[in-house]
N, C-alpha and C positions, 0 to 999 in steps of 0.2 A: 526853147520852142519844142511843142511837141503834140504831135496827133490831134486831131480835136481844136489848136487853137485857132482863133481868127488874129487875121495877118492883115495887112495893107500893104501894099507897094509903095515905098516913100518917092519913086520918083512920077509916081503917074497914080491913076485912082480906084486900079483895082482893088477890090479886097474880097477875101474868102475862106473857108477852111482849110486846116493843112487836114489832109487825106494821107500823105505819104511824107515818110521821109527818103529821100533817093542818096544824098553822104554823106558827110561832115558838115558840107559848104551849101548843102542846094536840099529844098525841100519841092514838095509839090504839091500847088494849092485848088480848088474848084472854088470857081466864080461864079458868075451866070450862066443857067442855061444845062446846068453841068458840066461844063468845059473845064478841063485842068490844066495847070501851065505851069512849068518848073521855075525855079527863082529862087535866085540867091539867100541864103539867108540875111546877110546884110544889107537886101534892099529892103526889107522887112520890118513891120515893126508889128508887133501883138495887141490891139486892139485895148485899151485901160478897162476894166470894169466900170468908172465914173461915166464912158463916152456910153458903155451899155447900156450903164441906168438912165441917162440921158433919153432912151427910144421909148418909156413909158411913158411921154406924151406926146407920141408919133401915132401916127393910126394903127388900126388893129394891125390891119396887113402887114406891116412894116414890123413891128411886134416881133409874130407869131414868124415872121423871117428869120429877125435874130435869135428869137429863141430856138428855133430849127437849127441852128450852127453850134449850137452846146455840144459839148461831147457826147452824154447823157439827153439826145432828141427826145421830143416829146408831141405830140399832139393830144387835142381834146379828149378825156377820159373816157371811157368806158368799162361794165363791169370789166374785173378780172377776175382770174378763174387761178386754180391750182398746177394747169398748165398750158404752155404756150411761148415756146420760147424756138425761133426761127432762124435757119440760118437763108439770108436772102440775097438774091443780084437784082437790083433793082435798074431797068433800061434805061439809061441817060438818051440813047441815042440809037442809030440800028446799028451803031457797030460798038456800043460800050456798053458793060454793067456796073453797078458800082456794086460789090461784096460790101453785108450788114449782119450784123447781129439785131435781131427781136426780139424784147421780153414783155407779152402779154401777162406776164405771171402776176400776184400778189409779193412775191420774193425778190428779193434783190439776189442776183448771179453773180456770185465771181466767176471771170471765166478766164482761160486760157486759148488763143487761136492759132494753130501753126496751120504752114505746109508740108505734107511729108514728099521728101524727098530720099530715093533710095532707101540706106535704113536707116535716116534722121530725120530731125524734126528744123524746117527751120521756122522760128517764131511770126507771126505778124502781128500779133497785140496781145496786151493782157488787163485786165481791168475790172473792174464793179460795173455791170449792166445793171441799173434801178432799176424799180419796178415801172412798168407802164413807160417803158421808152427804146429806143434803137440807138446803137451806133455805129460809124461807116468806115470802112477801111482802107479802101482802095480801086480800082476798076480794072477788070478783066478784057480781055477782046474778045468776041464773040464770034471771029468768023477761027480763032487761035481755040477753041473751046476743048477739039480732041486734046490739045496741048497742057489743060488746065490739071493743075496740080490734086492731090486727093488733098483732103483738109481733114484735118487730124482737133478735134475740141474737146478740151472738160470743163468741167462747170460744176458749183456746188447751188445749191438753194439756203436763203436766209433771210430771216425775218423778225422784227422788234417782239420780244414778246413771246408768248408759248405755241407751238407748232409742233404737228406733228413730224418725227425725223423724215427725210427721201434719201434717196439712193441718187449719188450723184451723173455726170454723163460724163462717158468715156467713150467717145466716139471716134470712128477714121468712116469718112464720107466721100466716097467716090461716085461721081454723077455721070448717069448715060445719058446720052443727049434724046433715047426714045421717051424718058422717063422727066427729062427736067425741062424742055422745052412743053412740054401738058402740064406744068405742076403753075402756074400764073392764077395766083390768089391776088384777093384784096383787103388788105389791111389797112389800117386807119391812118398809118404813120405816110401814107404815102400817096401822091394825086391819083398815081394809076397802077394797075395790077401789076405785080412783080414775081419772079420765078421765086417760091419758099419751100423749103423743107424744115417739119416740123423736126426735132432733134428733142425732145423729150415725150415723148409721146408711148412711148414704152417703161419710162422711169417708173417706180413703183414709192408705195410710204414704204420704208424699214417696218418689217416687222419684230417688232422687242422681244415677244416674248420665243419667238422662235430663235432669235438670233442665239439668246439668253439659254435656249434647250440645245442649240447649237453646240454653242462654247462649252456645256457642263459634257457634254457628249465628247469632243476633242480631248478635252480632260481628263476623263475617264479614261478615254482609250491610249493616250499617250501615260499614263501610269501603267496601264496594263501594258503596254509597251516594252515600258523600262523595265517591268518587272521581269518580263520572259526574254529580253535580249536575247540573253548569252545561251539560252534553250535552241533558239533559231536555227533547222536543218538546213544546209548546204543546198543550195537550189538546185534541179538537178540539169546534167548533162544536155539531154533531152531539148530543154527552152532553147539553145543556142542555133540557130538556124547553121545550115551550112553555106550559104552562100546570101547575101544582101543585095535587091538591086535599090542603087541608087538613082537611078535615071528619075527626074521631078513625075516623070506623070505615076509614077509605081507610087510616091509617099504623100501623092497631093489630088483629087478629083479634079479642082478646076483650078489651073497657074496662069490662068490668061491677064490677069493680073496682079502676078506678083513683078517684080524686080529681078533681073541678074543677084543680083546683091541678096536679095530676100529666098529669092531659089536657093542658089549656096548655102546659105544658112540654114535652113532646113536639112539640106540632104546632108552639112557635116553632124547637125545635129545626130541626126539617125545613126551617123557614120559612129560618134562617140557612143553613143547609147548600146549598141550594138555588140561593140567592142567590147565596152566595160563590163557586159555580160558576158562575153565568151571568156574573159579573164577571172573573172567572179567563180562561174563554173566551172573554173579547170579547163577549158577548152583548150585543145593545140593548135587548131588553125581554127582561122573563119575568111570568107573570099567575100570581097566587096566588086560590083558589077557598077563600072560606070562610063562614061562616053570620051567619043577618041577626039572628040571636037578640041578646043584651045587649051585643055589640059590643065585647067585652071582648078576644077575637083578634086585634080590627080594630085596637082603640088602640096594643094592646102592638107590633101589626107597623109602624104610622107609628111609631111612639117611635120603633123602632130606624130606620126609612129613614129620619127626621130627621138623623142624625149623620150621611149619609154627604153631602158636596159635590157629589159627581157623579150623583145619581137625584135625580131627578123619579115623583110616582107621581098617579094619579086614579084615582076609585074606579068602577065601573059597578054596575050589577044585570042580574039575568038570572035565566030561569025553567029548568031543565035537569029531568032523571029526577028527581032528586033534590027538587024543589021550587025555590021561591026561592032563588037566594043571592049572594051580593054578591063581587065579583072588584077586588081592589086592582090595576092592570096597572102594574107599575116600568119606567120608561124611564133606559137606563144611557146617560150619554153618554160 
């Protein structure tokens, strides 16, 4: 069983899409009405293709139902265009959305759709979106919305036949609530308006022959590269700052969104960069400025001067604009 499928209840007469999978043993289906309901996988059973084909002498309505429960949704055609591919929460309820992908396009999408969490990705689907149809994921809470994770998607574009190349998406999407509660479009795939965000709307075609002026350019300059290596003067003394502050708001404009996790990783970034420059140029000391908070900066940045042979470090305190905070000073011999 798996995403996408329709299911039945073998002991009663529900039946619906699986939306989610929640573990080994228990999936989660939507019924009527958009209502979901967990259920065993073993009281299950997946819908045969023969009992499908069986609904094309059922009325339209009943049809265009099951056909709505494909993986790959569909409603009535209209032009498509070059672009138009959505990512959408479409209202079941006033306290549910259900999370969709849209593709208006002419192209079929592969895509990939995670959450990001800290500094991982955790998956929620992955698949072929055809052209001219949606597919559904899961449902969110709406009043839990501050709570809602960023979503992290790529996607490439393709199509039978000749085309010109694009530029694929590599998106991280985080939604404010002044910004997505206005955003309620109407698309075709769906009875009533839904909150969408366009997500290729910036893609461009590949340009070849630049790409093509591109590469002979890299080319060229990495031969001239090779050629003058070993000419290369000593960078000078001068570049190496004497002191570094680390504090996130010094190395970043706006952190209001980043992570504990993602902050860190920045500022050791800076921390090595920094470093490897005062060592490059000969430098004997260089002093890193960072916060007297849980200390967790301080450890990660001894971790790494532990490995090297040649530093020496001791830590100081000090009172600046800023408040308290604590200065590791490295002595390079």
């Amino acid at each position: 069983m798996k995403i996408g499928d329709i299911a039945r209840v073998i002991r009663g007469t529900e039946e619906g899409k699986i939306v989610k999978i929640i573990d080994a043993k228990t999936v989660e289906i939507e019924i009527e009405d958009g209502f979901s309901i967990p259920v065993l996988k073993s009281d299950l059973v997946v819908v045969a293709s023969e009992e499908r084909d069986f609904l094309d002498d059922e009325p339209s309505e009943v049809k265009e139902k099951a056909f709505d429960l494909a993986k790959n949704e569909r409603r009535p055609s209209s032009p498509l265009s070059d672009k138009g591919v959505y990512l959408v929460f479409e209202p079941l309820n006033d306290q549910d959305a259900r999370l969709c992908l849209v593709n208006q396009t002419v192209f079929d999408v592969p895509f990939v759709l995670s959450e990001k969490v800290s500094d991982q990705l955790k998956g929620i689907a992955s698949g072929v979106l055809v052209s001219d149809s949606f597919q559904s994921f899961g449902n969110y809470k709406l009043s839990n919305f501050d709570q809602w994770p960023i979503f992290f998607i790529q996607a490439l574009f393709f199509k039978t036949g000749y085309y010109l190349p694009r530029n694929g998406i590599n998106l991280e999407l985080s939604l404010s609530a002044s910004k997505f509660f206005k955003s309620k479009a109407k698309l075709k795939y769906f009875q009533s308006e839904v909150w969408a965000r366009q997500i290729d709307e910036n893609i461009k075609a590949t340009d070849l022959e630049k790409l093509k002026t591109k590469f002979k350019q890299e080319v060229a300059e990495d031969i001239v590269e090779e050629a003058i290596i070993k000419d290369v003067p000593p960078k000078p003394l001068s570049m190496v700052p004497k002191e570094v502050d680390l504090h996130i708001e010094a190395l970043v404009e706006d952190f209001s969104r980043l992570s504990n996790a993602d902050m860190l990783k920045i500022q050791l970034k800076e921390f090595e960069d920094k470093l490897n420059l005062a060592i490059t140029c000969g430098a004997d000391r260089i002093c890193f400025i960072h916060g007297v908070g849980k200390g967790t900066l301080k450890r990660e940045i001894q971790k790494r001067l532990a490995d090297y042979t040649n530093i020496q470090y001791k830590e100081q305190k000090r009172t600046g604009l800023k408040g308290p905070a604590a200065v590791t000073e490295v002595l390079i011999k």
